[in-house]
N, C-alpha and C positions, 0 to 999 in steps of 0.2 A: 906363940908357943901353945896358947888354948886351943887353936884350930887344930892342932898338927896329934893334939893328945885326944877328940871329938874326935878325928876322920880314924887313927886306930882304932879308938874306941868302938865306933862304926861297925870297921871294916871287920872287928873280932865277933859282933855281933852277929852279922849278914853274909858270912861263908866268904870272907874275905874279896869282899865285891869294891872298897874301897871306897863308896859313897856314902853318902850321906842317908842318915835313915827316913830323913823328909822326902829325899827322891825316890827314893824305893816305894812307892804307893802301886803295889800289884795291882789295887782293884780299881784304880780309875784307868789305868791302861790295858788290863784283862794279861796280864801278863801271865799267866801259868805255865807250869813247867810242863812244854812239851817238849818231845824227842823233834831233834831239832834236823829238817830235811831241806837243802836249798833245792828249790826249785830249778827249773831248764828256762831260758830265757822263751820257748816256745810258750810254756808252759805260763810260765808270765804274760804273756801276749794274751793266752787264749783267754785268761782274766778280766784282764784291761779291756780283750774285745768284747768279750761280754755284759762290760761296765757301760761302754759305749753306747752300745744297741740298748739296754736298760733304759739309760741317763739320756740319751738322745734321739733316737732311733725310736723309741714306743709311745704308744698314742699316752698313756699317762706315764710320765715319765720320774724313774725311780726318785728317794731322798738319799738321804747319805747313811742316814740311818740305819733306813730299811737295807742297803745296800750290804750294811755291815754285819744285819742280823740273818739276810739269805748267805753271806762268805760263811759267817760261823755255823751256819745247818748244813750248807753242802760241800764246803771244804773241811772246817776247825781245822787247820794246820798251822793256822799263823795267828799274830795275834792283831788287835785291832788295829792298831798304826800302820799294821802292813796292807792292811784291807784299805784304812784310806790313803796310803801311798798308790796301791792301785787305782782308785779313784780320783786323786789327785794327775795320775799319768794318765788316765782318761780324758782329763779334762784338756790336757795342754795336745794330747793327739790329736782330740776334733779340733779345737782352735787351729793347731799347725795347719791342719787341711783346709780350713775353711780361708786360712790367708792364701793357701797356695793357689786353691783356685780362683778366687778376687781376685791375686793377681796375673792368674790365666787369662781373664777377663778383661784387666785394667788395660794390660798392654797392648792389644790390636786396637783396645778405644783410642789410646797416647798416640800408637802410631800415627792413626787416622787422622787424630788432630792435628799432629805434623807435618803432616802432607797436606793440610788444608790451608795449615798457614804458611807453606811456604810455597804455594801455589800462584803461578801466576796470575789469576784470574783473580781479578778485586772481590766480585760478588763471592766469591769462596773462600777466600779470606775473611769477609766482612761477617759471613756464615758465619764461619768459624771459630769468630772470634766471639759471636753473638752466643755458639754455642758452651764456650769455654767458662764466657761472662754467668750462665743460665749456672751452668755443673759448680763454681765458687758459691753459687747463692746470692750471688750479687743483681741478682733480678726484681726480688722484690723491690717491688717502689715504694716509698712510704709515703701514703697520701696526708696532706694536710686535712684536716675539715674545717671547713669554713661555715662558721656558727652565726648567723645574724637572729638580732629578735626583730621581728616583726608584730607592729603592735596593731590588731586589726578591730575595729568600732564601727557604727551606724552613727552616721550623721543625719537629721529631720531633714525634711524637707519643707516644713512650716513657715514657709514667710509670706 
């Protein structure tokens, strides 16, 4: 019943927002009251791409920070959460890409080694399978060392 008489209480405080006044921290989220405009999914994109090329794309490449402080000088429209959700969808676009094309790549290799190994010829098999052995990492050999002490002196010759 105390919580229930807190969250009115709150919520009579805070323009009937309904939360709690510990959540309401405007200034670590930069929350200000702007007029509020959704964006065009274009419009988002052109963000995100420019997040990209920033973040990935340029010889010194942005922080997150700085990221946040060029959105608030050349947009201010949003507030900061929104700036690193674009940043945040920057990140997972290059990744998607960079798996897509790995696996543009992966495939004609796999093929390749499927037709080797199911090739009639031993020696291209035997390849192939040398090759397959090499791409697991199972090549390296771990050498022993084989440690002797040798103990070396001058004996006279005085007799």
């Amino acid at each position: 019943m105390t919580n229930i008489r807190n969250t009115e209480r709150d919520r009579d405080r805070e323009g009937d927002t309904g939360l709690p006044l510990s959540t309401l921290n405007r200034e670590s989220l930069d929350l200000e009251q702007k007029p509020y405009s959704r964006l065009t999914d274009v419009q988002v994109q052109r963000r995100v791409d420019k997040c990209i090329d920033l973040r990935y794309k340029a010889d010194k490449p942005i922080l997150q920070r700085e990221w946040i402080e060029l959105c608030k000088k050349e947009y201010g429209d949003k507030s900061v959460p929104q700036y690193i959700n674009y940043w945040m969808k920057a990140k997972e676009e290059w990744e998607e890409g960079w798996r897509g094309e790995l696996q543009n790549l992966l495939e004609p290799a796999i093929e390749t080694l499927r037709q080797g190994l199911a090739s009639d010829n031993h020696y291209v098999r035997s390849k192939t399978i040398d090759q397959i052995w090499k791409m697991s990492g199972n090549d390296v050999q771990q050498h022993k060392h084989l440690v002797q002490t040798i103990q070396v002196g001058f004996q006279s010759n005085d007799e």
